[in-house]
N, C-alpha and C positions, 0 to 999 in steps of 0.2 A: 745890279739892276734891282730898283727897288718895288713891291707889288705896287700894281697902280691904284687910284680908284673907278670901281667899275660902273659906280654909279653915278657918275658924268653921263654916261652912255646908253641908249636904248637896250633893251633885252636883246636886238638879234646880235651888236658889234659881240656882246661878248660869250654869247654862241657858237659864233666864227671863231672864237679866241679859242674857247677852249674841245673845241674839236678837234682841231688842231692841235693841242696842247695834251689831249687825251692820245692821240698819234705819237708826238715824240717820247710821252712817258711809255707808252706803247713796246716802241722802238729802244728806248734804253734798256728795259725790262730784259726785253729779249734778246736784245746784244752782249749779254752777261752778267746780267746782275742775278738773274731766275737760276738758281742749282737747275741740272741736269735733270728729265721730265716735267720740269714746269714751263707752260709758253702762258702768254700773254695775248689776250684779243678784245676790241671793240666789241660789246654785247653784242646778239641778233635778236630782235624779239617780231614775233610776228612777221617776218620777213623785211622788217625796217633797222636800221642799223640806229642804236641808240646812243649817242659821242659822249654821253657825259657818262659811260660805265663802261669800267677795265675790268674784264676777268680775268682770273687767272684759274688753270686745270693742272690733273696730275693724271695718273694712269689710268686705264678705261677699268669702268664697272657697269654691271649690268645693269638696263636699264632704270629696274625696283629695287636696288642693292648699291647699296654705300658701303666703298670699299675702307679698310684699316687707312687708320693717320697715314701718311704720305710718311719714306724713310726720313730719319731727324740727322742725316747726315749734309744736308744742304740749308744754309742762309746762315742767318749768327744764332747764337744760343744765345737765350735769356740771360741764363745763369752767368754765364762767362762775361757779357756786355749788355746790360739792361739798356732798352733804349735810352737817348741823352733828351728826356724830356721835363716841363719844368713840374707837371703836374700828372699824379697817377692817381685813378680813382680804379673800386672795384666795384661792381654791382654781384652780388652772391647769391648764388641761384635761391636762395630761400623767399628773394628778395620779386625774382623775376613775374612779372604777369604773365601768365601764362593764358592763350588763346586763338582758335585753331587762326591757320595760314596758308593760302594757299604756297606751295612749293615753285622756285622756277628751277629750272633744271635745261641743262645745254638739247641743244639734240643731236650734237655728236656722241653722249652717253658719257664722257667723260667726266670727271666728279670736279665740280666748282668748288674752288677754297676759298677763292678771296675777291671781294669787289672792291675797288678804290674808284669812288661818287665827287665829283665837281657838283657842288649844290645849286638847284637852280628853284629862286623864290620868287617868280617875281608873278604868281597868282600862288590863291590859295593851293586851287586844288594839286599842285605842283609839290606847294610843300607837304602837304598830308602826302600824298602818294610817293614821294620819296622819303619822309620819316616811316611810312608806314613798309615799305619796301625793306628800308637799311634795319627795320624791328625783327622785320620775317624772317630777314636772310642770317641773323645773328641768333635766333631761336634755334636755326638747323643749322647750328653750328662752322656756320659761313663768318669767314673774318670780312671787316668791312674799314677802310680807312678813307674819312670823311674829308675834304677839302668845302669849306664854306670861305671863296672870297668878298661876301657882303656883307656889311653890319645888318645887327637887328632891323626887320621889318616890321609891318602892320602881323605878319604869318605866321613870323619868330619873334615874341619881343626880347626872348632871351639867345638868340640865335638856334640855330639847327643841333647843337648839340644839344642845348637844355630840352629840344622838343623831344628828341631817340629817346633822352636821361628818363622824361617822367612818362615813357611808354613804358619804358623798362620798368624802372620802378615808383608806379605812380604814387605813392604815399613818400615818398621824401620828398624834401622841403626845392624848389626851385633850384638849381643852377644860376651864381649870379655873375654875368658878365661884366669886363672890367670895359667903362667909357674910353679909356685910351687903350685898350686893347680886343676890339669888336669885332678882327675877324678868328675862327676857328678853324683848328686842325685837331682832327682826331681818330685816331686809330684803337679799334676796339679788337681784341684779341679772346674771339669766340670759344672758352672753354665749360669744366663746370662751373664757376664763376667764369662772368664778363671782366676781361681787365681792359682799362680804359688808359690809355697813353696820351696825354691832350697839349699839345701849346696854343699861344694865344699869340695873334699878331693885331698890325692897323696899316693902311696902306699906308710907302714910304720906308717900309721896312723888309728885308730880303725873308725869303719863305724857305727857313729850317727844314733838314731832309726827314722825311717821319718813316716811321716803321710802317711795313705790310706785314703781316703775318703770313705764314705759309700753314705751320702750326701752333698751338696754345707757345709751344715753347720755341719756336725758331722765325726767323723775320728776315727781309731783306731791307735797307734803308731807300727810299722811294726821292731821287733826286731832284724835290720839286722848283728849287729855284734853277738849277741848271737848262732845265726843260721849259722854263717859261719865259726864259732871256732868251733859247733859243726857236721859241715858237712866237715872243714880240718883236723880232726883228721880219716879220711876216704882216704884221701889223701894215693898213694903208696909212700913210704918211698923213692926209690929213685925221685919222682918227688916232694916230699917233700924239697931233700936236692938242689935241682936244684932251687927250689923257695929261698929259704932262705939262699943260700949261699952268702959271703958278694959280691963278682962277680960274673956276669953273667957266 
């Protein structure tokens, strides 16, 4: 099943799509893929459930106290199987801008490790407050793995990765995205350096499984084409035929 293109379609079809889609990655997580103490949950913020963010937690800590790394006996090692991605970058902390943020924090007290973001551009203030959110959470040492299935916008002209890249580090040169391959996947691996694990895909082509970090050094592989064959078969049929007709 190959990724569709989304931008046939109004903002809410593929809202629907991937609320859904943040569900059964949900449900995979936590049906064995997450070592033992880590669950997986749909954010809460403000009392509203937010579908385009995956948390994932580890054991309780107090509520102004961040507990030790989580044990390195669960997900794969670096060392031993670096993820199978085509492009690695590093941003070094010497590198980092550094400026204040405010913190989110669960309110069950339990310490947040990792957020995996469905990007959603389709106003500005969308995309600033999600590049601005996915900056903050990787400051305090929150892993974040990106999912942008759109090409470049009026919001991104270099997609949603290059907007995180020169928050990070805004004196290097642009991020430059390849035309036949416009949309992004990336997972940044929040240590003292950022390491950055990124492929590149275009709708028509199946979605490579990408690493989550649990920590600097350990990751689970995040099954994302598995989970979107089986969350488009949920698809209504006539917005089905609108995806996959040979024209728009």
């Amino acid at each position: 099943m190959p990724t569709h293109d989304w931008t046939r379609v109004e903002a809410g079809i593929f809202h629907d799509f991937h609320t859904v889609w943040i569900g059964a990655i949900r449900n995979s997580l936590n049906e064995g893929l997450l070592p033992s103490g880590y669950y997986a949950l749909a954010e809460q913020h403000a009392g509203k459930m937010i579908s385009d963010v995956l948390t994932l937690h580890t054991a309780e800590a107090a509520p102004d106290e961040l507990p030790p790394l989580p044990p390195d006996t669960g997900g794969i090692a670096v060392a031993e199987a670096p993820p199978r991605v085509r492009i690695k970058q590093v941003v070094a902390a010497r590198s980092l801008a550094r400026r204040r943020t405010l913190a989110i924090r669960h309110v069950s007290g339990h310490r947040l490790v990792a957020l995996l973001e469905i990007a959603n551009k389709d106003r500005e203030e969308n995309v600033s407050e999600f590049v601005n959110k996915a900056v903050s959470t990787l400051r305090r040492g929150i892993h974040v793995l990106l999912v942008d299935l759109f090409p470049p916008g009026r919001h991104d002209p270099q997609g949603m990765h290059c907007e995180i890249l020169q928050q990070l580090q805004p004196d290097a040169d642009p991020y430059q995205l390849s035309d036949e391959e416009p949309l992004s996947l990336a997972s940044y691996a929040a240590g003292p350096d950022i390491e950055i694990y990124l492929e590149h895909s275009a709708a028509g082509a199946p979605l490579p499984p990408m690493p989550l970090f649990l920590r600097p050094d350990r990751y689970v592989n995040v099954p994302l084409q598995e989970t979107y064959q089986s969350t488009w078969r949920g698809v209504p049929a006539f917005w089905r035929d609108v995806l996959t007709a040979e024209s728009p």
